[in-house]
Residue frames as qw, qx, qy, qz and C-alpha x, y, z in Angstrom:
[[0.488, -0.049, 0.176, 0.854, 93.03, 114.34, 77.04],
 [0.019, -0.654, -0.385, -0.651, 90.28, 116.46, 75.52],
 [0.463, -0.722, -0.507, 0.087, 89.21, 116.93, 78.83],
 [0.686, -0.197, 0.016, 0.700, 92.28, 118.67, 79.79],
 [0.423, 0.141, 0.286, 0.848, 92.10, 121.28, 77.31],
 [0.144, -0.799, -0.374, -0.448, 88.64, 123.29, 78.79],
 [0.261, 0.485, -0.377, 0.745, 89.65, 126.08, 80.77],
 [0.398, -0.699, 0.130, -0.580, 88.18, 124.99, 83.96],
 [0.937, -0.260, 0.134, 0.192, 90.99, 122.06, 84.10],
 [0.312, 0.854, -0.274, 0.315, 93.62, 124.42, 83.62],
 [0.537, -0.599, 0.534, -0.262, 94.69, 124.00, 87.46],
 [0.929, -0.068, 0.363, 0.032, 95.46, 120.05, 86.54],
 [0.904, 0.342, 0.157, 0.201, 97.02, 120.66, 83.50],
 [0.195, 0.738, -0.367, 0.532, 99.65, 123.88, 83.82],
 [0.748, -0.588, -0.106, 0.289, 102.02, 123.50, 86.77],
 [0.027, -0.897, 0.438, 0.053, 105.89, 124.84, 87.38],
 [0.842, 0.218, -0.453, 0.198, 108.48, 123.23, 86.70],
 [0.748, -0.637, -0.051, 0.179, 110.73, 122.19, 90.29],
 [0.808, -0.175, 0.122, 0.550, 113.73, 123.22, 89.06],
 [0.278, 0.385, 0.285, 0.832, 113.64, 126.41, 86.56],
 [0.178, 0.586, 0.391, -0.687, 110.16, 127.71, 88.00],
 [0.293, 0.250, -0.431, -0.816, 109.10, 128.15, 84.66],
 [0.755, 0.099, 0.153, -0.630, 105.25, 127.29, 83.36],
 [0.008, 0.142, -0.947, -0.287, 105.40, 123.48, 81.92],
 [0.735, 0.189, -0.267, -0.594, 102.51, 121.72, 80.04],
 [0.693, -0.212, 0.659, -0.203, 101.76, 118.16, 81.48],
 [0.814, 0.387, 0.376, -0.214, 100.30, 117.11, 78.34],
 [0.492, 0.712, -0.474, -0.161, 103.61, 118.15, 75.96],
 [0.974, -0.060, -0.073, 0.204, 106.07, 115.49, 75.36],
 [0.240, 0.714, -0.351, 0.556, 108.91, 118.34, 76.42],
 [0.557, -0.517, 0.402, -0.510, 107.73, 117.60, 80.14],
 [0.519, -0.017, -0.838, 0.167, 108.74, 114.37, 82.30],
 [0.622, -0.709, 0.132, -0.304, 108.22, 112.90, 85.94],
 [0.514, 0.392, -0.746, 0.162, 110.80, 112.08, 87.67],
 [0.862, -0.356, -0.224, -0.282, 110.04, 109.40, 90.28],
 [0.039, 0.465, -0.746, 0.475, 111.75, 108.84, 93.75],
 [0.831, -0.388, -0.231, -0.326, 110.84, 105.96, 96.08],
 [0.231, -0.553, 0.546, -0.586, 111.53, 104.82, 99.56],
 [0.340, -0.176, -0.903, 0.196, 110.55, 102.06, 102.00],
 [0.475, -0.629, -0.300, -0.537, 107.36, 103.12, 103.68],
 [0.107, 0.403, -0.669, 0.616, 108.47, 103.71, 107.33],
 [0.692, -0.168, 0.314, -0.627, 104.61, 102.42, 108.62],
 [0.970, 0.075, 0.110, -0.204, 104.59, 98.85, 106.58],
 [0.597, -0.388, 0.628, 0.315, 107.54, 96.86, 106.20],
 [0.663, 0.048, 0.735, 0.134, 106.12, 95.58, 102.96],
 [0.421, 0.758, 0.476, 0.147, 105.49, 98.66, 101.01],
 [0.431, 0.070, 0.128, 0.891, 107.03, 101.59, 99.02],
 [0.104, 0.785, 0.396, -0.464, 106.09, 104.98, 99.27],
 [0.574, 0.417, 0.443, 0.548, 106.44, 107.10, 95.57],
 [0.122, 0.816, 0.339, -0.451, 106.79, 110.46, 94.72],
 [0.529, 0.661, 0.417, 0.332, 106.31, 112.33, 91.01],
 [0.032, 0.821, -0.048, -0.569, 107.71, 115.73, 90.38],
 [0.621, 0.672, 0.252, 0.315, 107.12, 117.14, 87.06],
 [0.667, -0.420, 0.412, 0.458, 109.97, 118.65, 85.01],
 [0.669, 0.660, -0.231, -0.253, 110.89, 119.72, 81.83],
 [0.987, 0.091, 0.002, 0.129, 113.27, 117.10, 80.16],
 [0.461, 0.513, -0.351, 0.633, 116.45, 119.41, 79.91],
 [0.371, -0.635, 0.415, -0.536, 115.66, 120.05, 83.87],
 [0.911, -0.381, -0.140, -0.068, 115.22, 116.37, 85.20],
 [0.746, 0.104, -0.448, 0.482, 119.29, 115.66, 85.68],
 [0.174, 0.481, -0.367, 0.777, 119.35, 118.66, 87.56],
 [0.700, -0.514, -0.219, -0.446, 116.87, 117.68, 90.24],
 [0.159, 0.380, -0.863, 0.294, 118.52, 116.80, 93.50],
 [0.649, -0.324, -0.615, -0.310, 117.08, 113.74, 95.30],
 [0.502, -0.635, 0.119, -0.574, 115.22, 114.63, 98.77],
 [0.057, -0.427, 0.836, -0.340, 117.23, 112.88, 101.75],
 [0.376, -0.029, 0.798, -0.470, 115.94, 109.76, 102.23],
 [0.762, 0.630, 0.100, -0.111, 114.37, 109.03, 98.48],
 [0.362, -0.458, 0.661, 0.471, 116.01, 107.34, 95.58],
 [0.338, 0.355, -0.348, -0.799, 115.65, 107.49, 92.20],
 [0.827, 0.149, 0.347, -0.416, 113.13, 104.67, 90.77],
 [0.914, 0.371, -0.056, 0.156, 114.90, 101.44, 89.47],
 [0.503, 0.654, -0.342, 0.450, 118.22, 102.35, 90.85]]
């Protein structure tokens, strides 16, 4: 976490949020991922996952990318 906070791991730790476009802080507890997964179309036997970060009053609004569903549902 310390790591996080010198300013030449800025790039890791600021991002946008997908939905407002406004700056979000990974490290606050204001920010989520929300997590979509899939069947992997190469292995029968595996899922494929993807994160997109969020502030918590944005996540409901997030629509989910054709072919992804929400994780655990």
């Amino acid at each position: 976490m310390r790591m996080l906070s010198h300013k030449k791991f800025r790039k890791y730790r600021y991002g946008k949020c997908v939905v407002c476009g406004k700056v979000l802080d990974k490290l606050s507890r204001v920010n989520t991922i929300v997590s979509f997964t899939r069947p992997s179309p190469r292995h029968e036997k595996y899922y494929e996952w993807k994160g997109l970060w969020t502030h918590k009053s944005c996540a409901s609004r997030i629509k989910i990318p054709k072919g992804w569903g929400k994780f655990g549902k």
